[in-house]
N, C-alpha and C positions, 0 to 999 in steps of 0.2 A: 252841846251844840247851841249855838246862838244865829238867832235871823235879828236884821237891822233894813227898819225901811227905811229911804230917805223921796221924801220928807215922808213924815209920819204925820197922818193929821186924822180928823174926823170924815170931814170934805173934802170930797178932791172934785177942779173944774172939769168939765168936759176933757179928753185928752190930754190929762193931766204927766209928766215922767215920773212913772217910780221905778226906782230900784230897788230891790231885795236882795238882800246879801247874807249868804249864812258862809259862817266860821263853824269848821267841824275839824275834829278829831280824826285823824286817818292813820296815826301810829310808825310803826316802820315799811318805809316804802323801799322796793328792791326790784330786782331784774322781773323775778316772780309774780308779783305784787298789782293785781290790776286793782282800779278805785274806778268806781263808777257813781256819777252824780244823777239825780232824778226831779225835775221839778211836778209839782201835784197840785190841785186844787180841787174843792170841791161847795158845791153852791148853799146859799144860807139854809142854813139847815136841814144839809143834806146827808148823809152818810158814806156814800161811795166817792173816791177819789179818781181823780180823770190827771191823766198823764200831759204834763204840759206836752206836747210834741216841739222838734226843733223846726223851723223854717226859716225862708227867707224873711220872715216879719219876726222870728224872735235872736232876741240877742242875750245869751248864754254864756258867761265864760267864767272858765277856772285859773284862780294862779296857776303858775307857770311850772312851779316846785311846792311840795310840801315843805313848811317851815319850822320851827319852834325849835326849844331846848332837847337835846335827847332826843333819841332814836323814836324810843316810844311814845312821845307827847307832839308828834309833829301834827300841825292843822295844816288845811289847806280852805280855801275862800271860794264861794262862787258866788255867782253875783247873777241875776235876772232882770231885764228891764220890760214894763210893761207899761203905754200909754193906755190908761184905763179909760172903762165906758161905760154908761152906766149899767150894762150888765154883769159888772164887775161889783156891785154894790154887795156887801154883806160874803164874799165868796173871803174863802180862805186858803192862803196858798203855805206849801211847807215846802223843805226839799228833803232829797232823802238819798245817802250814801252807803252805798254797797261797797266794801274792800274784801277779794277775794286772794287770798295770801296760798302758793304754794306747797307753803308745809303747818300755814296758820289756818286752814277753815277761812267758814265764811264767817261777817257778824254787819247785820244791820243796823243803821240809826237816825230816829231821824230827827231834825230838825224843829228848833221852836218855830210856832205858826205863827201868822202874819194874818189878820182877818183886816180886807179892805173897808172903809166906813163907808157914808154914803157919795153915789160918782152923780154931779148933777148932768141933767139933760143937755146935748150940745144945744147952743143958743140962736147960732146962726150956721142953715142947713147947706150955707151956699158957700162954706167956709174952705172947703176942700181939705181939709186937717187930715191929720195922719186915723190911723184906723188899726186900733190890735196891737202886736207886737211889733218891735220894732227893732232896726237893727243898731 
């Protein structure tokens, strides 16, 4: 599985747009076949993971269909966008896919991590910029 920030830097300004994007393995998908996506983060050097939740400030989305060659090697894409803050500094985000097959069992996996660098302080407080997630 593969995550992809765009942009990718060190710095990022005040309410800065990132996306995160993982490509993952979901295999054969069928009537039977739920696939469940999980976004996770957890703080610089921390060890527990906290559940992105979805809301109206975040924006979450999976291709449409699982794609690729063969039944078995088919990926599917999700993507998350976050205007960072700087309480986002040093946090590390992954995602994590659940596919629970009818006559296949379950099997977890997850995703390469994404560690934000540092977010600077907003500049100007009178700015009214966006805040959090976003849609």
């Amino acid at each position: 599985m593969t995550m992809m920030a765009d942009p990718q830097q060190a710095v990022y300004n005040y309410n800065t747009s990132l996306s995160l994007r993982c490509n993952g393995p979901v295999g054969t998908v069928d009537d039977d076949t739920q696939i469940e996506w999980m976004w996770e983060y957890k703080e610089q050097g921390g060890f527990l993971w906290t559940t992105v939740t979805t809301t109206d400030d975040n924006f979450n989305e999976e291709s449409s269909t699982p794609s690729g060659p063969g039944n078995c090697a088919q990926n599917q894409v999700v993507t998350l966008q976050r205007y960072v803050l700087p309480e986002d500094t040093g946090r590390t985000y992954r995602c994590y896919v659940r596919r629970v097959a009818g006559s296949g069992g379950n099997f977890d996996q997850y995703a390469g991590e994404y560690t934000i660098g540092t977010v600077l302080a907003q500049e100007d407080t009178n700015s009214g910029g966006n805040s959090g997630w976003r849609l």
